[in-house]
BAZA-259095 format. One record per residue: z, x, y of N, C-alpha, C, O, CB in turn; residue number from 1; residue in one letter. Coordinates in pm, whole numbers. Glycine has a CB too. Layout:
<keses>
kese nup=Z, neast=X, nnorth=Y, caup=Z, caeast=X, canorth=Y, cup=Z, ceast=X, cnorth=Y, oup=Z, oeast=X, onorth=Y, cbup=Z, cbeast=X, cbnorth=Y, resi=NUM, resn=A
...
</keses>
This chain:
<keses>
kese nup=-2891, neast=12, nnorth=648, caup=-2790, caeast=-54, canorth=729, cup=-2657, ceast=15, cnorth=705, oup=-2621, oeast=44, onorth=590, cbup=-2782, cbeast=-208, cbnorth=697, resi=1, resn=X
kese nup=-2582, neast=40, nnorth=813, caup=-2417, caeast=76, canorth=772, cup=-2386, ceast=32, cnorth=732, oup=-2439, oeast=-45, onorth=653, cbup=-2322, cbeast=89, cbnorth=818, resi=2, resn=X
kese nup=-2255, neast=46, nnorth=756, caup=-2085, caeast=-28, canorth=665, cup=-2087, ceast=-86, cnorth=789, oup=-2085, oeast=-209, onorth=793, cbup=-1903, cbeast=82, cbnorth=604, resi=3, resn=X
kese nup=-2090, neast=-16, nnorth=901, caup=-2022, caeast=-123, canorth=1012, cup=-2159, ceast=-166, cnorth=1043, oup=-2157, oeast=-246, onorth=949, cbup=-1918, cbeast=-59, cbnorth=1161, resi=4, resn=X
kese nup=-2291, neast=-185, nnorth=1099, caup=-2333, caeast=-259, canorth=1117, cup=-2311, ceast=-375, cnorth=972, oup=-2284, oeast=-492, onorth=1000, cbup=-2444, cbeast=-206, cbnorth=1169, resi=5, resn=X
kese nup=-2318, neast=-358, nnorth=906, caup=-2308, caeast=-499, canorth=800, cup=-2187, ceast=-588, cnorth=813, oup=-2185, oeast=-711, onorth=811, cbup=-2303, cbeast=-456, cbnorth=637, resi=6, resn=X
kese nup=-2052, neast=-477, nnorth=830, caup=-1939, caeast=-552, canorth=807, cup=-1939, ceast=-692, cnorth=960, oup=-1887, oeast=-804, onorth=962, cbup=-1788, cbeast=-417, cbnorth=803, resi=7, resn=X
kese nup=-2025, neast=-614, nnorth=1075, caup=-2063, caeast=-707, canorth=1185, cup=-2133, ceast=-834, cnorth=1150, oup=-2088, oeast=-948, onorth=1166, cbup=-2148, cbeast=-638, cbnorth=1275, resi=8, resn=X
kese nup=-2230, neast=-806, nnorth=1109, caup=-2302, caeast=-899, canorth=1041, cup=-2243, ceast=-1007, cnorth=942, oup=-2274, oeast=-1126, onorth=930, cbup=-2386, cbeast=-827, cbnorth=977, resi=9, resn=X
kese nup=-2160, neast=-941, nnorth=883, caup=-2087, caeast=-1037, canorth=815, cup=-1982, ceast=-1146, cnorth=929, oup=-1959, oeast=-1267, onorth=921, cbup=-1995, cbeast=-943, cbnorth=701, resi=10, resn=X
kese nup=-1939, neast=-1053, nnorth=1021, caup=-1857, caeast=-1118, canorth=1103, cup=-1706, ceast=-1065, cnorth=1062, oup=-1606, oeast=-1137, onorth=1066, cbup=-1882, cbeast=-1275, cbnorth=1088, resi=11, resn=X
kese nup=-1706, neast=-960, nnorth=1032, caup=-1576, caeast=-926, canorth=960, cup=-1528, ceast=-810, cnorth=1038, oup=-1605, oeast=-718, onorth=1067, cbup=-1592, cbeast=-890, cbnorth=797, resi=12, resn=X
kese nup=-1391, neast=-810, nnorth=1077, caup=-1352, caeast=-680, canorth=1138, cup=-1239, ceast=-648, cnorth=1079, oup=-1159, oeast=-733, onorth=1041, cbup=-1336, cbeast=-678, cbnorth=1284, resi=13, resn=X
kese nup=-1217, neast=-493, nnorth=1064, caup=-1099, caeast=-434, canorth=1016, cup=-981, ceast=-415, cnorth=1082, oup=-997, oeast=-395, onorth=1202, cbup=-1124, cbeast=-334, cbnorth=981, resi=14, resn=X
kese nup=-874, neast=-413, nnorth=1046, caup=-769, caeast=-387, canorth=1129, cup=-738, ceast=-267, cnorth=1175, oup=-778, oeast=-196, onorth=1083, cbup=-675, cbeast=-423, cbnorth=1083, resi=15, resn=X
kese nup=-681, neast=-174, nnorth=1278, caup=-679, caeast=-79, canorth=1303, cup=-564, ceast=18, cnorth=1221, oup=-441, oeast=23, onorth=1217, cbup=-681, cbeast=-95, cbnorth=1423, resi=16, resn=X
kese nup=-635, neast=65, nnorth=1183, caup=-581, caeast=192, canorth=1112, cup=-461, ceast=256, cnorth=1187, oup=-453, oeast=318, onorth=1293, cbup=-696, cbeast=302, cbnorth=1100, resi=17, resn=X
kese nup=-377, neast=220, nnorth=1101, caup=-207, caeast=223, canorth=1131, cup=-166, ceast=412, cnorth=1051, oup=-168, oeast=469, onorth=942, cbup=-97, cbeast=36, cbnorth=1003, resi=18, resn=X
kese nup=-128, neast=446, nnorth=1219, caup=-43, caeast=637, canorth=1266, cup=109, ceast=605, cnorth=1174, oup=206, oeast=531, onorth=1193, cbup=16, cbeast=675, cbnorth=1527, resi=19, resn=X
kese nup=60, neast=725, nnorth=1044, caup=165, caeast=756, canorth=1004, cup=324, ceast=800, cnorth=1096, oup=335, oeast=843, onorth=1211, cbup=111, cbeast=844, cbnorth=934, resi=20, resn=X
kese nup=393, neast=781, nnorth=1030, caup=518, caeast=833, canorth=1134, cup=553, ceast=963, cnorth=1127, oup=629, oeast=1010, onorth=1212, cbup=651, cbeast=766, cbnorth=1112, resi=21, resn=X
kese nup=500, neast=1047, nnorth=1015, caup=543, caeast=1194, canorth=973, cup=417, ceast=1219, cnorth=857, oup=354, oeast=1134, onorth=794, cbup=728, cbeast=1203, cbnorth=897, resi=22, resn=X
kese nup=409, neast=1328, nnorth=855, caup=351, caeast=1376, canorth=721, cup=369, ceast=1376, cnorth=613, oup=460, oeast=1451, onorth=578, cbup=339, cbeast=1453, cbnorth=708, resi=23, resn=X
kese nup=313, neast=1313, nnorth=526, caup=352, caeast=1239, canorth=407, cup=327, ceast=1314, cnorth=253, oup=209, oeast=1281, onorth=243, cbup=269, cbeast=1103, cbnorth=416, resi=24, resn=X
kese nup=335, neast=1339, nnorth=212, caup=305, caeast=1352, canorth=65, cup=261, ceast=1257, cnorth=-24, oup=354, oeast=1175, onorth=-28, cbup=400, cbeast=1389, cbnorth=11, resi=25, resn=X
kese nup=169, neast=1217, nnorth=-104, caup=154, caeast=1058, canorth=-145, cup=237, ceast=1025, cnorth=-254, oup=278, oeast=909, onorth=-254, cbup=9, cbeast=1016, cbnorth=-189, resi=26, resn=X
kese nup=278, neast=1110, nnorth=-363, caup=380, caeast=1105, canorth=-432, cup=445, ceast=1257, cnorth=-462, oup=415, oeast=1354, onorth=-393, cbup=340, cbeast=1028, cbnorth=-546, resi=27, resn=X
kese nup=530, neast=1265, nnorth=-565, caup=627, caeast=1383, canorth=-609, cup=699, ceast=1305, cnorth=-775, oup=783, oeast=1220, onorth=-806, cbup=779, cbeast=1418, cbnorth=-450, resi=28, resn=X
kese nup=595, neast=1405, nnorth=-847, caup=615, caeast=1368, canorth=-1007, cup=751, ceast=1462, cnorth=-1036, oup=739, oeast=1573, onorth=-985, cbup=459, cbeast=1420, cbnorth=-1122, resi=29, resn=X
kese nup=840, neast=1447, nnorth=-1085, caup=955, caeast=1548, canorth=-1156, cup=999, ceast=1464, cnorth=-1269, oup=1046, oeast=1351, onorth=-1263, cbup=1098, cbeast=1594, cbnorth=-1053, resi=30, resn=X
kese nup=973, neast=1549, nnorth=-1393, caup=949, caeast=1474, canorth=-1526, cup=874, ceast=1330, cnorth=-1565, oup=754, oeast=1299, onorth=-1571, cbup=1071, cbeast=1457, cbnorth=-1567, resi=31, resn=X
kese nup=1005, neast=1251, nnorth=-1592, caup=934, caeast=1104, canorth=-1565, cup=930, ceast=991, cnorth=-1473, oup=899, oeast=872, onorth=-1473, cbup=958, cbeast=1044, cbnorth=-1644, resi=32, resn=X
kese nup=971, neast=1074, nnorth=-1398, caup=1001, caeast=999, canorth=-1234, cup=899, ceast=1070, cnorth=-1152, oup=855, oeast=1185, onorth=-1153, cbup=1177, cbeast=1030, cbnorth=-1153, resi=33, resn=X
kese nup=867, neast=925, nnorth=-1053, caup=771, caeast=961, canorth=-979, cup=855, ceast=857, cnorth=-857, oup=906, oeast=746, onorth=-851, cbup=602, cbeast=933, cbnorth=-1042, resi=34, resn=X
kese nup=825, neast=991, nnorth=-759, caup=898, caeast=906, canorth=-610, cup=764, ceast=871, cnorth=-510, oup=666, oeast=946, onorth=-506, cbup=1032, cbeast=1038, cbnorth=-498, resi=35, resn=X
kese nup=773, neast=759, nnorth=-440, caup=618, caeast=766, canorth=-369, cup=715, ceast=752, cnorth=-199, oup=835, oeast=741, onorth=-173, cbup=463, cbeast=583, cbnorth=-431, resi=36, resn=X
kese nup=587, neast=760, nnorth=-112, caup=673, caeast=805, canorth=1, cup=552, ceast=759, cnorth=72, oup=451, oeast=803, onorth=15, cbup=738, cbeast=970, cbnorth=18, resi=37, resn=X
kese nup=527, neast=695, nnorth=165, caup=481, caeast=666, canorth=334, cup=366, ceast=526, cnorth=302, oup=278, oeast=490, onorth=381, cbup=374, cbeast=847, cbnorth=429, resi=38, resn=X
kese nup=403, neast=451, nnorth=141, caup=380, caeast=330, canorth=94, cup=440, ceast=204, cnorth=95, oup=535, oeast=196, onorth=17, cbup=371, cbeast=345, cbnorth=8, resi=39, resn=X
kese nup=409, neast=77, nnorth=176, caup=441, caeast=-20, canorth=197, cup=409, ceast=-116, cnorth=99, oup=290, oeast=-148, onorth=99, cbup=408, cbeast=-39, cbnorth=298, resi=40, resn=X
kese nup=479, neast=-170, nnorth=18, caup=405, caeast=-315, canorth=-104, cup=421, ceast=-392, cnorth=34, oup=522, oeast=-382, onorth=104, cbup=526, cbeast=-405, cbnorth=-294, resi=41, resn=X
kese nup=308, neast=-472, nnorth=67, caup=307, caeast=-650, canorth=95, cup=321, ceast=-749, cnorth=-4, oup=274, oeast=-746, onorth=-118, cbup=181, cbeast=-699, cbnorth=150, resi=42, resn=X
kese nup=401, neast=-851, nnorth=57, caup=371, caeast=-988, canorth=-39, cup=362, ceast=-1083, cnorth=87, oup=458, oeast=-1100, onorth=163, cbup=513, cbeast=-1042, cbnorth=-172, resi=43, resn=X
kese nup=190, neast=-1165, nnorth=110, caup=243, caeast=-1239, canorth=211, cup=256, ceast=-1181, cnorth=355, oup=302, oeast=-1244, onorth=450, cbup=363, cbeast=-1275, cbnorth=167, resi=44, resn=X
kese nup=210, neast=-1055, nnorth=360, caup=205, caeast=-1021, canorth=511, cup=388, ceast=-945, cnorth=494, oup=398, oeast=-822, onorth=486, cbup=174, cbeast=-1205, cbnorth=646, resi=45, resn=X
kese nup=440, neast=-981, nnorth=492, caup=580, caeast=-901, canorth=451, cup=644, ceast=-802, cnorth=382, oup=626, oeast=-802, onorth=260, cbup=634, cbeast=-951, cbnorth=413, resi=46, resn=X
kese nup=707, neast=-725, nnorth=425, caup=781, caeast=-604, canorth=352, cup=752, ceast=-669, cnorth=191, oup=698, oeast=-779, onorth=197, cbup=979, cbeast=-583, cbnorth=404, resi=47, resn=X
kese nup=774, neast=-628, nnorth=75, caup=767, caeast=-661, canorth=-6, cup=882, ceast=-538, cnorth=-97, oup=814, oeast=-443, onorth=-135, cbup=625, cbeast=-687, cbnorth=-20, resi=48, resn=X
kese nup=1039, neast=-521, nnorth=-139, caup=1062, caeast=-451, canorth=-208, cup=1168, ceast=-474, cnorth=-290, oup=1231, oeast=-579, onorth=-275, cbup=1060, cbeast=-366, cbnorth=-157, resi=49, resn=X
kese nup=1213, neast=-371, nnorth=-403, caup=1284, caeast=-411, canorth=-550, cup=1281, ceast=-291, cnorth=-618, oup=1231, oeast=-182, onorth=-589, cbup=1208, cbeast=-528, cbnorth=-646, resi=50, resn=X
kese nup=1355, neast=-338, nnorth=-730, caup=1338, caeast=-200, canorth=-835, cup=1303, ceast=-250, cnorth=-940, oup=1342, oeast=-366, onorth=-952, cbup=1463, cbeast=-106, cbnorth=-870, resi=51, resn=X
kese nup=1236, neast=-206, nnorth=-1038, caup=1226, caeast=-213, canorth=-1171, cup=1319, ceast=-224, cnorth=-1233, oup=1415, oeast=-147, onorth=-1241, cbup=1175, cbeast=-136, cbnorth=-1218, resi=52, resn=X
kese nup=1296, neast=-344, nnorth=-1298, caup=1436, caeast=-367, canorth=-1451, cup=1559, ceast=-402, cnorth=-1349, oup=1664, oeast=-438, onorth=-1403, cbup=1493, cbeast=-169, cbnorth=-1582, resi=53, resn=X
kese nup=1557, neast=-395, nnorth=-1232, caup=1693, caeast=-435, canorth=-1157, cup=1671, ceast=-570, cnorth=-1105, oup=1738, oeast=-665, onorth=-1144, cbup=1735, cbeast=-333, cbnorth=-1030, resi=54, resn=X
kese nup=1551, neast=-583, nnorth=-990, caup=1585, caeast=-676, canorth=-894, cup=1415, ceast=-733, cnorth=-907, oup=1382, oeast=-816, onorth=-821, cbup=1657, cbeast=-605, cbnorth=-729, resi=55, resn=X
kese nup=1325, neast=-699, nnorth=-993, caup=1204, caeast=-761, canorth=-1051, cup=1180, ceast=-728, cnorth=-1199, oup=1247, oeast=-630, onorth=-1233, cbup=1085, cbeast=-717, cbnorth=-971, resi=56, resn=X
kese nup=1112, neast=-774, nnorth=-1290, caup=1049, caeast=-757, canorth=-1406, cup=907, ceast=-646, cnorth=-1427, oup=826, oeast=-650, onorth=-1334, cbup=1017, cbeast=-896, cbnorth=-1435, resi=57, resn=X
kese nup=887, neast=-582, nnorth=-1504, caup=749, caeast=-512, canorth=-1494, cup=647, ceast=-596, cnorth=-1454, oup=561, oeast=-561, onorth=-1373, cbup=705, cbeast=-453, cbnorth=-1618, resi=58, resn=X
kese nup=650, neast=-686, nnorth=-1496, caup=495, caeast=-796, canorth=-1470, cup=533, ceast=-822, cnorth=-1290, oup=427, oeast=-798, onorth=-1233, cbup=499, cbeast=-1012, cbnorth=-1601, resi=59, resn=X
kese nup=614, neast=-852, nnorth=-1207, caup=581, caeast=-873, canorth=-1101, cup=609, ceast=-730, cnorth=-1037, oup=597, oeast=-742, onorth=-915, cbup=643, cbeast=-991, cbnorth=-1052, resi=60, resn=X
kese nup=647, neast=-581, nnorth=-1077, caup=602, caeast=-495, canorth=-1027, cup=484, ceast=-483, cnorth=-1043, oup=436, oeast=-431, onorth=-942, cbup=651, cbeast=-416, cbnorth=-1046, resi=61, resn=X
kese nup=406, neast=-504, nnorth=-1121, caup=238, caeast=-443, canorth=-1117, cup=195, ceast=-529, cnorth=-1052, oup=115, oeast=-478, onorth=-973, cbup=140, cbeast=-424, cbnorth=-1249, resi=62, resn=X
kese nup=204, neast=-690, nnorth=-1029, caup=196, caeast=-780, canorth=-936, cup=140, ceast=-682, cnorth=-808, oup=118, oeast=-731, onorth=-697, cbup=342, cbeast=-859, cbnorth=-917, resi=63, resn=X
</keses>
């Protein structure tokens, strides 16, 4: 059986696979910084964003 015949079977459908806006890189390490780029956090269906140690705690960044 497939993925998609099963995921049918289950009754389950995926959402459509959302067109980057540009070509992305998935991240860019330089020393101990790491910048990520064409990644959305959700919380809730919603934008979800902050910084570390500024405007959230580590525990609800890994959240």
């Amino acid at each position: 059986m497939s993925v998609y015949t099963r995921l049918q079977h289950l009754g389950l459908t995926l959402p459509p696979v959302a067109v980057p806006a540009a070509a992305y890189v998935p991240f860019v390490q330089t020393g101990r910084l790491v910048f990520l780029s064409g990644h959305i956090a959700k919380r809730d269906g919603k934008p979800w964003v902050g910084q570390l140690g500024l405007t959230m705690t580590t525990e609800e960044g890994q959240a």
